[in-house]
CHARMM-style PDB file with segment names, atoms N, HN, CA, C and O in Angstrom:
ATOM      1  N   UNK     1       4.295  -4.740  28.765  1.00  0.00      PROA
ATOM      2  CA  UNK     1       5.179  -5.644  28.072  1.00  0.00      PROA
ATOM      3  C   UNK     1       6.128  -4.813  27.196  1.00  0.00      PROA
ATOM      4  O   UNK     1       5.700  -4.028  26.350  1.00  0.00      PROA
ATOM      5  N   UNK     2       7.499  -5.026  27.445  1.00  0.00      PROA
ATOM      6  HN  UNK     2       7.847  -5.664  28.133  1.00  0.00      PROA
ATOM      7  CA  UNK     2       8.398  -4.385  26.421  1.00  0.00      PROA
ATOM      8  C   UNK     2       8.643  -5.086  25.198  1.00  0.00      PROA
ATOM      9  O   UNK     2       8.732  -6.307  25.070  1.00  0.00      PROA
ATOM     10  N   UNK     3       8.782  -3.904  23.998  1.00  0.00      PROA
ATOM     11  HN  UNK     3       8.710  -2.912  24.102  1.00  0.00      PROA
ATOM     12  CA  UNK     3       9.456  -4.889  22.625  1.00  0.00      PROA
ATOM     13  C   UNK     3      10.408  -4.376  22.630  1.00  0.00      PROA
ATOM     14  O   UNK     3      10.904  -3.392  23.178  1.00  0.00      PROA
ATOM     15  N   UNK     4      10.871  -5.619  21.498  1.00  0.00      PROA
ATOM     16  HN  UNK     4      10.467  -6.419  21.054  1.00  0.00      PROA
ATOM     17  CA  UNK     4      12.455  -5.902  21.542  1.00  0.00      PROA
ATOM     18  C   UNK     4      12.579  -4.635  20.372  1.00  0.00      PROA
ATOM     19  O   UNK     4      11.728  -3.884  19.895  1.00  0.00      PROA
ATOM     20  N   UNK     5      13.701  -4.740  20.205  1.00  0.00      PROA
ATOM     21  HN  UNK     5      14.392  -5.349  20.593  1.00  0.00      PROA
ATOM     22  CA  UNK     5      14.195  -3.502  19.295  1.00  0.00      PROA
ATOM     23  C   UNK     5      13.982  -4.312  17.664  1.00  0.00      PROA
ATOM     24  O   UNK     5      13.787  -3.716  16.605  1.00  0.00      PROA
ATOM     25  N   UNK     6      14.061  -5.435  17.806  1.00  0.00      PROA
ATOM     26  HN  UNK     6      14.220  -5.919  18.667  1.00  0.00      PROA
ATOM     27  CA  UNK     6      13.893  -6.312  16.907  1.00  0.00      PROA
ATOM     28  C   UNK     6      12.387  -6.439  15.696  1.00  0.00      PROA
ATOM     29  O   UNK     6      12.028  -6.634  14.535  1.00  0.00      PROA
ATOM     30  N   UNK     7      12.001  -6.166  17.005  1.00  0.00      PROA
ATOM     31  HN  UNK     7      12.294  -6.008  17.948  1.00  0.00      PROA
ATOM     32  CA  UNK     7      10.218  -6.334  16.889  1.00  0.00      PROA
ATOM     33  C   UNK     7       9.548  -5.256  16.227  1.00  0.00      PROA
ATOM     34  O   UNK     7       8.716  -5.427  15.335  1.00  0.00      PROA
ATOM     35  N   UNK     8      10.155  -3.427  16.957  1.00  0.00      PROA
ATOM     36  HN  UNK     8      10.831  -3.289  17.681  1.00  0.00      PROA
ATOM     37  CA  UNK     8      10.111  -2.831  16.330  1.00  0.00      PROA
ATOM     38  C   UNK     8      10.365  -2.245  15.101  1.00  0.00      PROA
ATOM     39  O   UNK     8       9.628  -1.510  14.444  1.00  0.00      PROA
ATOM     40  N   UNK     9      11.385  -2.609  14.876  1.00  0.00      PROA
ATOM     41  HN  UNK     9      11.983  -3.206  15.410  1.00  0.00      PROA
ATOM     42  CA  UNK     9      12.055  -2.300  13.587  1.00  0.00      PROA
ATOM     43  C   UNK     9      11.304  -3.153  12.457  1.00  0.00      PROA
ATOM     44  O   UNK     9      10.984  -2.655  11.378  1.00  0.00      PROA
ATOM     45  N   UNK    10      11.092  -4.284  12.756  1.00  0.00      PROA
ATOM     46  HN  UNK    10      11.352  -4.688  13.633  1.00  0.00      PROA
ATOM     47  CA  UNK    10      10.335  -5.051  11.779  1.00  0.00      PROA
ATOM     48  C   UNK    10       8.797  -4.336  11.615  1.00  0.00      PROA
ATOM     49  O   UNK    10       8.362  -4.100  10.487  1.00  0.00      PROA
ATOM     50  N   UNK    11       8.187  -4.084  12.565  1.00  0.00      PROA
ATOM     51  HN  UNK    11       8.540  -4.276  13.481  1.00  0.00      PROA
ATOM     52  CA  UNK    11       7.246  -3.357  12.493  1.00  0.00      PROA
ATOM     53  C   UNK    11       6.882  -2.078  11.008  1.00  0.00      PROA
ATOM     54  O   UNK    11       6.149  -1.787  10.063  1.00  0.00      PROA
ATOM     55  N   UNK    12       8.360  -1.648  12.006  1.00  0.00      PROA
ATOM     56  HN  UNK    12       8.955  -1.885  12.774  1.00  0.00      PROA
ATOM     57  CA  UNK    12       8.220  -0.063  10.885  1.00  0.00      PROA
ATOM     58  C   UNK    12       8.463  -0.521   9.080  1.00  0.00      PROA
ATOM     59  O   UNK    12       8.103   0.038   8.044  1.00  0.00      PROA
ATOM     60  N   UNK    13       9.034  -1.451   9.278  1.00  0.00      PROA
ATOM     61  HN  UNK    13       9.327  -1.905  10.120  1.00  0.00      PROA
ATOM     62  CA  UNK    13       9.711  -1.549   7.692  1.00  0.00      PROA
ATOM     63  C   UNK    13       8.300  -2.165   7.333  1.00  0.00      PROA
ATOM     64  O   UNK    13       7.849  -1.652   6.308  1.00  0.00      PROA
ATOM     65  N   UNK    14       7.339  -3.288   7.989  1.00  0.00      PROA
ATOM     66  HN  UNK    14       7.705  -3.705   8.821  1.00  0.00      PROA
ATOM     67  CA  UNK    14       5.950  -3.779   7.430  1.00  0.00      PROA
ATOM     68  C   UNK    14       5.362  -1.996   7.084  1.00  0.00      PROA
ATOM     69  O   UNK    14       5.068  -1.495   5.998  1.00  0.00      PROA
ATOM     70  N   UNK    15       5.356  -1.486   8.227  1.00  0.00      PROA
ATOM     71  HN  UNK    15       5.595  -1.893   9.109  1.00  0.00      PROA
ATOM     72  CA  UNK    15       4.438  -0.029   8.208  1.00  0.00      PROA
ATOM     73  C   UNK    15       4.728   0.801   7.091  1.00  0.00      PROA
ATOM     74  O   UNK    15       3.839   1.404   6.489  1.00  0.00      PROA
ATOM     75  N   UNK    16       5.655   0.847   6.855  1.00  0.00      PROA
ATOM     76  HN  UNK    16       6.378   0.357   7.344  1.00  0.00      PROA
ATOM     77  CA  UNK    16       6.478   1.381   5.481  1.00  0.00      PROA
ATOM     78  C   UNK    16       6.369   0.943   3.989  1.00  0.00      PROA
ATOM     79  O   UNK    16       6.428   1.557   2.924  1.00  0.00      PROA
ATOM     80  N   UNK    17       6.162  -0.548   4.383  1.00  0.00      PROA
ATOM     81  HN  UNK    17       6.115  -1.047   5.249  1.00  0.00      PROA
ATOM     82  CA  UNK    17       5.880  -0.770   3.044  1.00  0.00      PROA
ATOM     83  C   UNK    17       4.489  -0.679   2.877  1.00  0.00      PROA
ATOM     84  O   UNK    17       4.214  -0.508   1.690  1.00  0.00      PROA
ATOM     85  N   UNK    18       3.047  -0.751   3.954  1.00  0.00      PROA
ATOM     86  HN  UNK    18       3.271  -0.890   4.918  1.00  0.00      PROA
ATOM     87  CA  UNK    18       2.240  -0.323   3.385  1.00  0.00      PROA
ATOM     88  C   UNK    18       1.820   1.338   2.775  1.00  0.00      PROA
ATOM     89  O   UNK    18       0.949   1.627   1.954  1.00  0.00      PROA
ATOM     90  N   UNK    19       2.547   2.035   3.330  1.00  0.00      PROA
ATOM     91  HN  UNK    19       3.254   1.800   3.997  1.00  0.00      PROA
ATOM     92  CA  UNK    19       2.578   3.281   3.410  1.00  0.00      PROA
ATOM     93  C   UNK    19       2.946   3.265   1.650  1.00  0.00      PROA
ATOM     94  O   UNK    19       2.172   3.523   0.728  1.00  0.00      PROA
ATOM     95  N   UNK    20       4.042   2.965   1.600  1.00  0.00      PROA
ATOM     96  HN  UNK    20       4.671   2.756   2.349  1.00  0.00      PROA
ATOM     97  CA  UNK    20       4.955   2.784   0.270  1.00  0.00      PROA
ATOM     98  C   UNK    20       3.949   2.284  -1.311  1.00  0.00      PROA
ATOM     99  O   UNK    20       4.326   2.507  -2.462  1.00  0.00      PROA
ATOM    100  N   UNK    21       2.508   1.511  -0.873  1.00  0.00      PROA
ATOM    101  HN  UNK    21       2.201   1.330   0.062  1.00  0.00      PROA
ATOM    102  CA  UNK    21       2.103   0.738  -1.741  1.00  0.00      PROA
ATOM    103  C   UNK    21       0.973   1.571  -1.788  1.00  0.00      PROA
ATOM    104  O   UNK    21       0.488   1.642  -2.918  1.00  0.00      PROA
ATOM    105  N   UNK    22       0.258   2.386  -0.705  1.00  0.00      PROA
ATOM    106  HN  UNK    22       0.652   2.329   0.212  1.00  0.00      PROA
ATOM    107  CA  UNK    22      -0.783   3.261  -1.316  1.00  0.00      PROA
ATOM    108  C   UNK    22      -0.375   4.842  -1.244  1.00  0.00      PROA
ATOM    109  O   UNK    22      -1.019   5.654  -1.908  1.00  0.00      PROA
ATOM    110  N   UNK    23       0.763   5.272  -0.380  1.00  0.00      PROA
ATOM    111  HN  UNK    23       1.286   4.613   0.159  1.00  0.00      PROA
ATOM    112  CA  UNK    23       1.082   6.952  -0.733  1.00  0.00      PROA
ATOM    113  C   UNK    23       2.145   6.985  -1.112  1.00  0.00      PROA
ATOM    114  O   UNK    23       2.831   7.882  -0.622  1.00  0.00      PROA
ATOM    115  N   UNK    24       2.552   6.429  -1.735  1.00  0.00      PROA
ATOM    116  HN  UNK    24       1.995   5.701  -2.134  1.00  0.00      PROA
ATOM    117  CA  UNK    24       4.089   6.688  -2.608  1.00  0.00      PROA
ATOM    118  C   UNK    24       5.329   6.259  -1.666  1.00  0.00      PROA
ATOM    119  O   UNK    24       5.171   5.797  -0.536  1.00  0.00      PROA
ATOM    120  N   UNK    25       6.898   6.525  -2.432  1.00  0.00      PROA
ATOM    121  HN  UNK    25       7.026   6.901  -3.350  1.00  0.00      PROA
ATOM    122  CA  UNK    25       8.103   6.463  -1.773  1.00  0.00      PROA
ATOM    123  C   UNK    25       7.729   7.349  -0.697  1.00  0.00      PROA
ATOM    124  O   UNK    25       7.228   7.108   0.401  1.00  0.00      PROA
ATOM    125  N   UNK    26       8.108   8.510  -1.294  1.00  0.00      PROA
ATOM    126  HN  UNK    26       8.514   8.705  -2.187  1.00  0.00      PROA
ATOM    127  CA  UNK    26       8.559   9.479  -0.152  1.00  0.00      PROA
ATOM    128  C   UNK    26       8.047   9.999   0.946  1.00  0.00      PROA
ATOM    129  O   UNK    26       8.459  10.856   1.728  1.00  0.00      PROA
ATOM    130  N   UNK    27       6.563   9.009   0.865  1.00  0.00      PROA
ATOM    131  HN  UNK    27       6.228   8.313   0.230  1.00  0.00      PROA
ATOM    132  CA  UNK    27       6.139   9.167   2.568  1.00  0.00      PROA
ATOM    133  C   UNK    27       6.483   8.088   3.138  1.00  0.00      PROA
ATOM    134  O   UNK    27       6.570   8.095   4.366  1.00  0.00      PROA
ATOM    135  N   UNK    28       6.779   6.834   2.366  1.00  0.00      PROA
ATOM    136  HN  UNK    28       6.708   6.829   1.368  1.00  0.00      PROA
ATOM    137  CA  UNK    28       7.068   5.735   3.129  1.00  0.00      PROA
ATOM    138  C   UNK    28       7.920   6.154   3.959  1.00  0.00      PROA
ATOM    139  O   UNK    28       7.834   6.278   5.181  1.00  0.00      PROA
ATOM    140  N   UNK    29       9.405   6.542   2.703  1.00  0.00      PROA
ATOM    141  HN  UNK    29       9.475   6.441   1.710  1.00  0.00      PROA
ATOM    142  CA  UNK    29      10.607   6.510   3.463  1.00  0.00      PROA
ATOM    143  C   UNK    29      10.700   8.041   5.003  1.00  0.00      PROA
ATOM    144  O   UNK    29      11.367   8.131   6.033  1.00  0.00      PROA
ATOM    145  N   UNK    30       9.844   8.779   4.462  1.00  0.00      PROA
ATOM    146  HN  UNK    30       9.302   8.706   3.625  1.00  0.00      PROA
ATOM    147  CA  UNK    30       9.484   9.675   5.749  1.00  0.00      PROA
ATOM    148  C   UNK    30       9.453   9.493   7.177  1.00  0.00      PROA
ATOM    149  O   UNK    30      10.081  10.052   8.076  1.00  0.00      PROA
ATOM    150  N   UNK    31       8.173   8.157   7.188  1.00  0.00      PROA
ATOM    151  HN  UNK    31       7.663   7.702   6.457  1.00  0.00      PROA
ATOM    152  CA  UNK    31       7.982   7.592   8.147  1.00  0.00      PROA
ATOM    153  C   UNK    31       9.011   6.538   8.634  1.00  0.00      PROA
ATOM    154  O   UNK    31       8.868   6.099   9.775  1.00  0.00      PROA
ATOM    155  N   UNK    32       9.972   6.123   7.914  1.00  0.00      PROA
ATOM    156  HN  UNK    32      10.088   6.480   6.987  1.00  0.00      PROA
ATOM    157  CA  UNK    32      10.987   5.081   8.473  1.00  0.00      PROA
ATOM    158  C   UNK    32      11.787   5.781   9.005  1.00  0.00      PROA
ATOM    159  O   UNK    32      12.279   5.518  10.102  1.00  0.00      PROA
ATOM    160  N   UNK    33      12.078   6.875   8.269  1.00  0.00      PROA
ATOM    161  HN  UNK    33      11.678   7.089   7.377  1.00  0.00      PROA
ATOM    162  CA  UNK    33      12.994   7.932   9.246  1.00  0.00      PROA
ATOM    163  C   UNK    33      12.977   8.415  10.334  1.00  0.00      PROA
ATOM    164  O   UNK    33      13.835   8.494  11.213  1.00  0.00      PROA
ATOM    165  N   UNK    34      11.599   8.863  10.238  1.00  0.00      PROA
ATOM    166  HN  UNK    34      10.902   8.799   9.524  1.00  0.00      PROA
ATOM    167  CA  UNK    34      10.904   9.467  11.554  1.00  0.00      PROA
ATOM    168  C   UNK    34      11.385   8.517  12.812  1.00  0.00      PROA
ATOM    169  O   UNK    34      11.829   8.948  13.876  1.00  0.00      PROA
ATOM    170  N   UNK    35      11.194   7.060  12.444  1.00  0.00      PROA
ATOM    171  HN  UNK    35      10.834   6.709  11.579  1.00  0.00      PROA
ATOM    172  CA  UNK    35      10.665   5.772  13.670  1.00  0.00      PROA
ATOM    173  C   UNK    35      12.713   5.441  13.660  1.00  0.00      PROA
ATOM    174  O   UNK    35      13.118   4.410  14.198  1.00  0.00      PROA
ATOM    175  N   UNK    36      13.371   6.079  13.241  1.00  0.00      PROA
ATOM    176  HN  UNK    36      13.043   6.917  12.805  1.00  0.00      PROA
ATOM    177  CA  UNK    36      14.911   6.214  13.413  1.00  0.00      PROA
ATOM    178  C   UNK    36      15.277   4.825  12.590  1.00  0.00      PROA
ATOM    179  O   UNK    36      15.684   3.906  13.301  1.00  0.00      PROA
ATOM    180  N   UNK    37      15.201   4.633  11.510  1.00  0.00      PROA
ATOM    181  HN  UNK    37      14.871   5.380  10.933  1.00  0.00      PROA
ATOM    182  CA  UNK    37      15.818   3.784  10.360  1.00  0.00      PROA
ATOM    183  C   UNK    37      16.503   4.209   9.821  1.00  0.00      PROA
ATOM    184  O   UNK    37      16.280   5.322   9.346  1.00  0.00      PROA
ATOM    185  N   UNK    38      17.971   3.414   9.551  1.00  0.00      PROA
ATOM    186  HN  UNK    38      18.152   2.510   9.936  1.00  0.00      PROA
ATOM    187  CA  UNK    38      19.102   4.020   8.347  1.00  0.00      PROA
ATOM    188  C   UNK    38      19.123   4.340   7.314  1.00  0.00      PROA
ATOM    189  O   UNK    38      18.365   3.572   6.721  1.00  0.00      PROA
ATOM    190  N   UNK    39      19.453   4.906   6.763  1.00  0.00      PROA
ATOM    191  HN  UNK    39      20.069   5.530   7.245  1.00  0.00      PROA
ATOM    192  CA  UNK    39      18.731   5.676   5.711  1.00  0.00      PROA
ATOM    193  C   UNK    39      19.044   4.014   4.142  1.00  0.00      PROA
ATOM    194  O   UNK    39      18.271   3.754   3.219  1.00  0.00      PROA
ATOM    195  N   UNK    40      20.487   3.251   4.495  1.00  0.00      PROA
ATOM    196  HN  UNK    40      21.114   3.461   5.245  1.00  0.00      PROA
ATOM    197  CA  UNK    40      20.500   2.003   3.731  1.00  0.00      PROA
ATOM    198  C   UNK    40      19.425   0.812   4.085  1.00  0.00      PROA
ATOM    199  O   UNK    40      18.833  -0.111   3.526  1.00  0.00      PROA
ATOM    200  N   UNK    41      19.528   1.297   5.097  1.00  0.00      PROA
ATOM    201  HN  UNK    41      20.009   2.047   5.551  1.00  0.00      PROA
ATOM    202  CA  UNK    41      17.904  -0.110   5.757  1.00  0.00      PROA
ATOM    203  C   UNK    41      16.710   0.322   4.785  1.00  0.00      PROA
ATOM    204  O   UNK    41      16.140  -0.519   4.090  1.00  0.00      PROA
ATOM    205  N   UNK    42      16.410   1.481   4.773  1.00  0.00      PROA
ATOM    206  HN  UNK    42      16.872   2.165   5.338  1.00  0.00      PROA
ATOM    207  CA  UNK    42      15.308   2.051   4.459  1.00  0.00      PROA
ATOM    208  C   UNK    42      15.316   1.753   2.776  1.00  0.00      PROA
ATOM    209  O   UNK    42      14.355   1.183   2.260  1.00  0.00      PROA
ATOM    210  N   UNK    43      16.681   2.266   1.843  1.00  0.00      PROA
ATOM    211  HN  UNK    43      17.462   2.729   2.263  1.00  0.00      PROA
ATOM    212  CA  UNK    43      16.787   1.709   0.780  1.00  0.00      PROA
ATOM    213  C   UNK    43      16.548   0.866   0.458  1.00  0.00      PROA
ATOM    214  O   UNK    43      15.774   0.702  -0.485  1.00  0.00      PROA
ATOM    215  N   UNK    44      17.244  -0.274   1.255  1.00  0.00      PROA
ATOM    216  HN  UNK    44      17.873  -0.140   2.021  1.00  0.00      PROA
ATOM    217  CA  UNK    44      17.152  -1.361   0.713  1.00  0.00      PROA
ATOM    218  C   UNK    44      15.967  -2.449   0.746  1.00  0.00      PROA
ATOM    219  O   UNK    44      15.760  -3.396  -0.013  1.00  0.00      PROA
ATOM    220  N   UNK    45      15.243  -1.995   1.898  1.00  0.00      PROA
ATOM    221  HN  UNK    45      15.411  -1.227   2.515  1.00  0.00      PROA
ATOM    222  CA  UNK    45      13.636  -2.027   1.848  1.00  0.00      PROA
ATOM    223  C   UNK    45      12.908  -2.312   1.033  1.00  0.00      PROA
ATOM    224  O   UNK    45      12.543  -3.417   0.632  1.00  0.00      PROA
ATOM    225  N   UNK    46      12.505  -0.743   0.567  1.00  0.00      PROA
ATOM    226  HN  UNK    46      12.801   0.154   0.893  1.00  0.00      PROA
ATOM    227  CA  UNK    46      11.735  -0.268  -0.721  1.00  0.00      PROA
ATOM    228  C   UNK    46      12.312  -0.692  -1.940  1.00  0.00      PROA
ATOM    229  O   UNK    46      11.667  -0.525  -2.975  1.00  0.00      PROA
ATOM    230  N   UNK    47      14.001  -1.482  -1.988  1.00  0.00      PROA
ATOM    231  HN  UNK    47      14.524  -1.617  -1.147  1.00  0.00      PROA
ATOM    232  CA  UNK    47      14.228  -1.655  -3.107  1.00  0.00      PROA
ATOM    233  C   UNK    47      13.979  -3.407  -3.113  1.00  0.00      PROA
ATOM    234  O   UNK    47      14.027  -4.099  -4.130  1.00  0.00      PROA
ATOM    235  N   UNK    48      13.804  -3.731  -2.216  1.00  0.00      PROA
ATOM    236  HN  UNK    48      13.765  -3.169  -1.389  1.00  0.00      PROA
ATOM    237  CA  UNK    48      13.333  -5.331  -2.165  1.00  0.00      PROA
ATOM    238  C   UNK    48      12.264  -5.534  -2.961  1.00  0.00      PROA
ATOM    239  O   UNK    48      12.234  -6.206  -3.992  1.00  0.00      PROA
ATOM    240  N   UNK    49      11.202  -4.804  -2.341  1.00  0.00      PROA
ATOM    241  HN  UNK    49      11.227  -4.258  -1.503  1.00  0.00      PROA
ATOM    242  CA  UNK    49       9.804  -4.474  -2.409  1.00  0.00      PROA
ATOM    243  C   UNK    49       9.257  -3.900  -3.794  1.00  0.00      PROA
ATOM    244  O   UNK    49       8.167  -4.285  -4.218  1.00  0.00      PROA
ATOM    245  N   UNK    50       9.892  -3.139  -4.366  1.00  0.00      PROA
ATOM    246  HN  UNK    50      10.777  -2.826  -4.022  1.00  0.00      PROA
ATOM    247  CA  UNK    50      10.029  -3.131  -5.629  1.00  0.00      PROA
ATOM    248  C   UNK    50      10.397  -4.340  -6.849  1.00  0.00      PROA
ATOM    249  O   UNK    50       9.738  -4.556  -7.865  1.00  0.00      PROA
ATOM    250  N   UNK    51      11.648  -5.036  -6.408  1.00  0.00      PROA
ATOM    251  HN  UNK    51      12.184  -4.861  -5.582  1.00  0.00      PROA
ATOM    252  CA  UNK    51      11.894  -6.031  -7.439  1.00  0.00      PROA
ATOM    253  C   UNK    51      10.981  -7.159  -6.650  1.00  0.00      PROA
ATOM    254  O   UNK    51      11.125  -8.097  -7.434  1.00  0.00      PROA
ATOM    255  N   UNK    52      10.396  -7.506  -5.925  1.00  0.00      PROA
ATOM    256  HN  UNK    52      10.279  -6.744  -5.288  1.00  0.00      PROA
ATOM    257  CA  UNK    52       9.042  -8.037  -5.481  1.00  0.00      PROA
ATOM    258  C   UNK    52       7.990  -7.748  -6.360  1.00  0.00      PROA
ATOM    259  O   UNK    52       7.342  -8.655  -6.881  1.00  0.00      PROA
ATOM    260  N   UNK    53       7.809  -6.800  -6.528  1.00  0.00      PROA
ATOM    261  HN  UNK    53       8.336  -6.063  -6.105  1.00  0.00      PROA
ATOM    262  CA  UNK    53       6.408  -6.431  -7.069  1.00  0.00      PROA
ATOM    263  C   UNK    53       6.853  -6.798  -8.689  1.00  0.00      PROA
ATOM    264  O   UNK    53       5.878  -6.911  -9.432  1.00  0.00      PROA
ATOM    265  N   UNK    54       7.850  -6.947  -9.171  1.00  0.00      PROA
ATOM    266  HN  UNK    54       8.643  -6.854  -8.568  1.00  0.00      PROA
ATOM    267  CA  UNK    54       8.041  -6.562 -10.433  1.00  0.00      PROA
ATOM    268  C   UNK    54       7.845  -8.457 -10.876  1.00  0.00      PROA
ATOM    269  O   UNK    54       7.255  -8.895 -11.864  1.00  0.00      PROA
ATOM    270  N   UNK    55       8.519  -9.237  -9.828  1.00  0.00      PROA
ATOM    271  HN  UNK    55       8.998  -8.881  -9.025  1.00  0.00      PROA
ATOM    272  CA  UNK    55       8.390 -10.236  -9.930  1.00  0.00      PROA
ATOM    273  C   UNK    55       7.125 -10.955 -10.209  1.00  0.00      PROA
ATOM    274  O   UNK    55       6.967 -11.842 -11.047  1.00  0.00      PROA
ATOM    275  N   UNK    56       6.182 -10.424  -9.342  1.00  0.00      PROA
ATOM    276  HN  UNK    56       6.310  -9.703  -8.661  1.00  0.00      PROA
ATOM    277  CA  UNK    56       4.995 -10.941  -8.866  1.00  0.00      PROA
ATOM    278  C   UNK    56       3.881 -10.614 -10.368  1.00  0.00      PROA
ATOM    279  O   UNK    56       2.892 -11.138 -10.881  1.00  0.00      PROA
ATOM    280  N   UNK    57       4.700  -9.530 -10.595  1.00  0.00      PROA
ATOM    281  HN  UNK    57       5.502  -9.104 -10.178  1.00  0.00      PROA
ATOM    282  CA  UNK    57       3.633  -8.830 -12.067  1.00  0.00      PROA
ATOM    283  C   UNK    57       3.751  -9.900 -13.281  1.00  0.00      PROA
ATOM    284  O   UNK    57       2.786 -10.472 -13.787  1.00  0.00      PROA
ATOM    285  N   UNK    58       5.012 -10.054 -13.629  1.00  0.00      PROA
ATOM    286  HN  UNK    58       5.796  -9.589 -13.218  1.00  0.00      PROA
ATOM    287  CA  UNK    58       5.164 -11.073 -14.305  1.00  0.00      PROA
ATOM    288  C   UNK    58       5.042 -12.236 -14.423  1.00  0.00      PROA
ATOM    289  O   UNK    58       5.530 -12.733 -15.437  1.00  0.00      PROA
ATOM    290  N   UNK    59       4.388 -13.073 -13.499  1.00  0.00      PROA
ATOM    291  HN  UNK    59       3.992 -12.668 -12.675  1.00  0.00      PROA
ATOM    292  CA  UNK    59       4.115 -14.597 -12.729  1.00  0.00      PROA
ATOM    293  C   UNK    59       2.464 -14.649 -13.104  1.00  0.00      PROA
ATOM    294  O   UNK    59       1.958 -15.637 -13.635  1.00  0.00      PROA
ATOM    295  N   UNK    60       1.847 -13.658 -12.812  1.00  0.00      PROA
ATOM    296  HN  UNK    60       2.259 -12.855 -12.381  1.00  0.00      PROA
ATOM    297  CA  UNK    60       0.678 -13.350 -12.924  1.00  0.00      PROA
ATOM    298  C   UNK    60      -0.233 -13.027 -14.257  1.00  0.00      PROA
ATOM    299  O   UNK    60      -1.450 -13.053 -14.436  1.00  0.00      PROA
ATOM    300  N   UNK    61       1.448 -12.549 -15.555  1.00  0.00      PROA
ATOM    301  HN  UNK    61       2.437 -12.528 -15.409  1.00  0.00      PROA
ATOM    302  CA  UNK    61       0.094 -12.661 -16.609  1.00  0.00      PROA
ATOM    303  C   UNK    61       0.540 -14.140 -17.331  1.00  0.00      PROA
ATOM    304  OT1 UNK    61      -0.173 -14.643 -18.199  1.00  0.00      PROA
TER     305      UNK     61
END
């Protein structure tokens, strides 16, 4: 079965952000590179994911 290019890419950016949440940025963004992500895709990613988390912190206390 082939995936779509679609499929993959979504993949890597999920894979990335777990990467991102237990070994830091700069292996996340390593591995997005590696799997051929733009280097603004990849930004803007981790910068979602960040004001995510920041959100979520504050809701919670």
């Amino acid at each position: 079965m082939k995936k779509t290019t679609n499929d993959l890419t979504s993949h890597v950016m999920d894979k990335g952000l777990v990467i991102n949440k237990y070994k830091g940025e700069y292996q996340a963004k390593r591995v997005m590179m590696r799997a051929g992500l733009p280097v603004d895709v990849i930004e803007s990613v981790l910068f979602q994911d960040k004001k995510n988390q920041k959100e979520t912190t504050t809701t919670n206390k």
